[in-house]
N, C-alpha and C positions, 0 to 999 in steps of 0.2 A: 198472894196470888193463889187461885187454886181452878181445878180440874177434876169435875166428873167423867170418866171414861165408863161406859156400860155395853157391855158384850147384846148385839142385837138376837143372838139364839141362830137355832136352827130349823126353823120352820119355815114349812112354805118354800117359795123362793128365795128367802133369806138367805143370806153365805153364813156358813161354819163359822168365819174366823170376820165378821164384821164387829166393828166398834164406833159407836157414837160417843163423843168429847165436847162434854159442854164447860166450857169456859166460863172462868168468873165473869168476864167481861160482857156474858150474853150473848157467844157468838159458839156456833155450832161447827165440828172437823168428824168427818166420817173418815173409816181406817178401814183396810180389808186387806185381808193373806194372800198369798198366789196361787190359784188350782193347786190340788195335790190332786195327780192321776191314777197316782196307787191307791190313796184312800180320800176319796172326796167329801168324808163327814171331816175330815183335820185338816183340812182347804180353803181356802177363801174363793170367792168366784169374781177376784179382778174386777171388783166394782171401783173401789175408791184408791189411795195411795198406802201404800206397806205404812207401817209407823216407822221404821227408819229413815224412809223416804223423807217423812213429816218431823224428824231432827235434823237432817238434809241440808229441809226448806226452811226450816225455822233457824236455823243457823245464815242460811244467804239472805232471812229478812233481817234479823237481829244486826246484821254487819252492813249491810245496803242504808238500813236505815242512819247507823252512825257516820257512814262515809257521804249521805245525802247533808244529813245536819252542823257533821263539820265543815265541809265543804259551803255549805250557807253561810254559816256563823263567821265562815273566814270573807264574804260577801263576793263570793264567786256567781257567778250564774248559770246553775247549775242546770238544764234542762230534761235529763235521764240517765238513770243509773240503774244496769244491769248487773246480777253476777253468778256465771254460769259454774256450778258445782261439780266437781268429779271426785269419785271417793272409792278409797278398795276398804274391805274388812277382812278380819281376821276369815281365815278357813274354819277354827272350830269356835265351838260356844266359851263366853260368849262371843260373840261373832262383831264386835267391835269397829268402830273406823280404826285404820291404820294408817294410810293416806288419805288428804284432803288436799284439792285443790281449786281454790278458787279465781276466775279470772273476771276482773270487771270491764266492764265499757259506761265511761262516763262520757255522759254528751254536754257541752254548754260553750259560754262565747267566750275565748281567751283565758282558759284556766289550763293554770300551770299544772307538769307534771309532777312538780314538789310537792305540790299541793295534794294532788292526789295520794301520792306515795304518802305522803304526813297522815290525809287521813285514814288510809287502808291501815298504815303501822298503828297507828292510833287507837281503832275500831279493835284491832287484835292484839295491841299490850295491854287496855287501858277499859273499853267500853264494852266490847261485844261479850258478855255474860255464857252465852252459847258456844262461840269459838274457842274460849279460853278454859272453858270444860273439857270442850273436846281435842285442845288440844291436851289433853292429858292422858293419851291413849294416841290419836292422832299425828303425824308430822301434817302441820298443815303449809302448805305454800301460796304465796297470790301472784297475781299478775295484773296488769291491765292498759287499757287501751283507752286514748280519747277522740273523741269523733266530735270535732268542730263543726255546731250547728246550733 
């Protein structure tokens, strides 16, 4: 796997702190800083997502996707799977996750709550390459809900 990240400059209306991430796979992630009011050349102008935003994100797809696939593989029917992230970091640099919590909402027809639980513990002993990083800094916790539909 790999990733070009390239700083877009500061020209123009361009932000200080923008980054274009072109991925091996051919697919393009724009990054950008939050305003600095005191010094707006080491700022970003709130275009696009912080990049820890986008470890975050990339952590609730990495585990969504495993608890989509076990849950199939176990021939459930599965119809939507959300999972809403909440996170604190560290105060100082680096400024790290320290909690993580994530909470799902699987939707489908008559799937068990075992089920679920099996594959969320699953996704995070076993599959999710992302979570199981972050838990190494992180206390991560889950939750979830299922919404028969």
């Amino acid at each position: 796997m790999e990733c070009t990240v390239s700083w877009t400059g500061n020209s123009g209306t361009r932000s200080a702190m923008g980054f274009v991430a072109e991925t091996g796979s051919g697919h393009v992630l724009t990054m950008d800083g939050a305003p600095d009011a005191n010094n707006p050349q080491n700022g970003g102008q709130n275009l696009a997502p912080r990049p820890m935003e986008t470890v975050l994100a990339g952590t609730g797809g990495c585990t969504a996707y495993d608890v989509v696939l076990i849950l199939k593989r176990g021939r459930h029917e599965v119809s939507g799977c959300s999972v809403k992230l909440t996170s604190e970091r560290a105060e100082t640099d680096p400024k790290v996750f320290t909690r993580i919590h994530m909470q799902f909402t699987v939707t489908g027809k008559g799937i068990p709550a075992t089920a679920v639980e099996r594959a969320i513990a699953m996704s995070h002993d076993k599959y999710c390459s992302a979570s199981i990083m972050l838990g190494k800094t992180a206390e991560i916790t889950t939750g979830f809900e299922i919404v028969e539909g």
